[in-house]
C-alpha positions as CSV (number, residue, x, y, z in Angstrom):
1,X,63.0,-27.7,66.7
2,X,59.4,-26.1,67.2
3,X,57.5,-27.5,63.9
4,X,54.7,-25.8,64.8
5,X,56.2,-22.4,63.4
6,X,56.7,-24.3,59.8
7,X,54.2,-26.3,59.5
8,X,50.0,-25.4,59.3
9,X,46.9,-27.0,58.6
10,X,44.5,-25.0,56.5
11,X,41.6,-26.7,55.1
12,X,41.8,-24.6,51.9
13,X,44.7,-26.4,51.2
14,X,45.1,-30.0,50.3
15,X,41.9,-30.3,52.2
16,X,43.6,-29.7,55.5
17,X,46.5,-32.1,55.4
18,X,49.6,-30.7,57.5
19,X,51.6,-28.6,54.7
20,X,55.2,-26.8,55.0
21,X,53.5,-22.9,55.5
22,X,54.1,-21.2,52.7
23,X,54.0,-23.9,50.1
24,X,51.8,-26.6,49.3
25,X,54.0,-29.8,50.2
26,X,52.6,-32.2,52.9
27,X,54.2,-33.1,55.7
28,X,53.3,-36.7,54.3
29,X,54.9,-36.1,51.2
30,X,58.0,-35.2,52.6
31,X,58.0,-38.0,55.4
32,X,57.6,-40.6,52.7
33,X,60.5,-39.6,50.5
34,X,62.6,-39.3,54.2
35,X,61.1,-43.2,54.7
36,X,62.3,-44.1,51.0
37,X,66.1,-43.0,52.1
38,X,66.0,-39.8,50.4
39,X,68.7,-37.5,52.8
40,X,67.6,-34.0,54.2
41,X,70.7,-32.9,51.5
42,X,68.5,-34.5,49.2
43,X,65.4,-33.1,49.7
44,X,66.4,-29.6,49.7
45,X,68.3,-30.3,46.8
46,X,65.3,-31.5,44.9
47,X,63.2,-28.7,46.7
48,X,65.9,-25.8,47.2
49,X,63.1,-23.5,48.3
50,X,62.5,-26.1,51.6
51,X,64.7,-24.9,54.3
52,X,66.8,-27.6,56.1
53,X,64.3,-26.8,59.0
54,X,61.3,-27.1,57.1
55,X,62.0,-30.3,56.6
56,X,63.3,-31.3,60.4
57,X,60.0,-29.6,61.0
58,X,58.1,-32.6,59.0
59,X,60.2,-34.7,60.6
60,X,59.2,-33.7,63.7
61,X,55.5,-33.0,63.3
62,X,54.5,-37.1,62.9
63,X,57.0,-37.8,65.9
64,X,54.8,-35.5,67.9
65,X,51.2,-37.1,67.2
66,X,52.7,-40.1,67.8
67,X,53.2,-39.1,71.5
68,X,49.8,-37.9,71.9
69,X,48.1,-41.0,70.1
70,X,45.5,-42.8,72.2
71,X,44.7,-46.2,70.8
72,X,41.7,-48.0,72.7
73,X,41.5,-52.0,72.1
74,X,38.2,-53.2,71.2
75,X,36.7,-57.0,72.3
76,X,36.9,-59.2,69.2
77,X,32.8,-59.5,69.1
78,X,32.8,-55.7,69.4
79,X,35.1,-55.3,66.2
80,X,33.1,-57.7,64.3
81,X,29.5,-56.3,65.2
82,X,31.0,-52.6,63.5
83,X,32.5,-54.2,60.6
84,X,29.4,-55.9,59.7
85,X,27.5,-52.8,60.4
86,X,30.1,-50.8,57.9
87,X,29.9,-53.3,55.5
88,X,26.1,-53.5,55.2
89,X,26.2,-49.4,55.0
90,X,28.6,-49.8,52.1
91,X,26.0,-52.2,50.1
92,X,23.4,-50.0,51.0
93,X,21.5,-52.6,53.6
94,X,20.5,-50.4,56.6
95,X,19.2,-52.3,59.9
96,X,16.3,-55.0,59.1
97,X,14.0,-53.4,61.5
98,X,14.8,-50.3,59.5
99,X,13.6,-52.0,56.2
């Protein structure tokens, strides 16, 4: 299965979230009703114009980031030094020597 033929990424649509081409149904959308126990029969029952591959294609797509993902482990005093410095951004305290 070669998603990359059915699905795109076009930022004029949905603001760039991963869509089946042609239509403008996320990936996400149809991964989450997959995740709720919806069947592939079901989904292109509901959505007879999604081809069964379409939707093995959204299947597919997540599996393929997931691959690819880097995830880099910050110390603990690291973590909390950027979460303080978030949350004073998001109450509108910049750095004291700033002030």
């Amino acid at each position: 299965m070669e998603w990359r033929e059915r699905i795109v990424v076009d930022p004029k649509i949905l603001v760039g979230k991963p869509v089946i081409k042609g239509t403008r149904i996320s990936v996400e959308f149809i991964v989450d009703l997959l995740a709720r126990g919806w069947t592939v029969e079901q989904v292109s029952k509901e959505y007879d114009h999604l081809t069964r591959e379409a939707i093995q294609a959204c299947q597919a797509y997540p599996s393929e980031l997931s691959k690819t993902e880097r995830v880099y482990l910050l110390p603990a005093w690291m973590a909390a030094r950027r979460a303080i410095s978030l949350e004073r951004e998001r109450v509108g305290h910049g750095h004291p020597c700033h002030a």
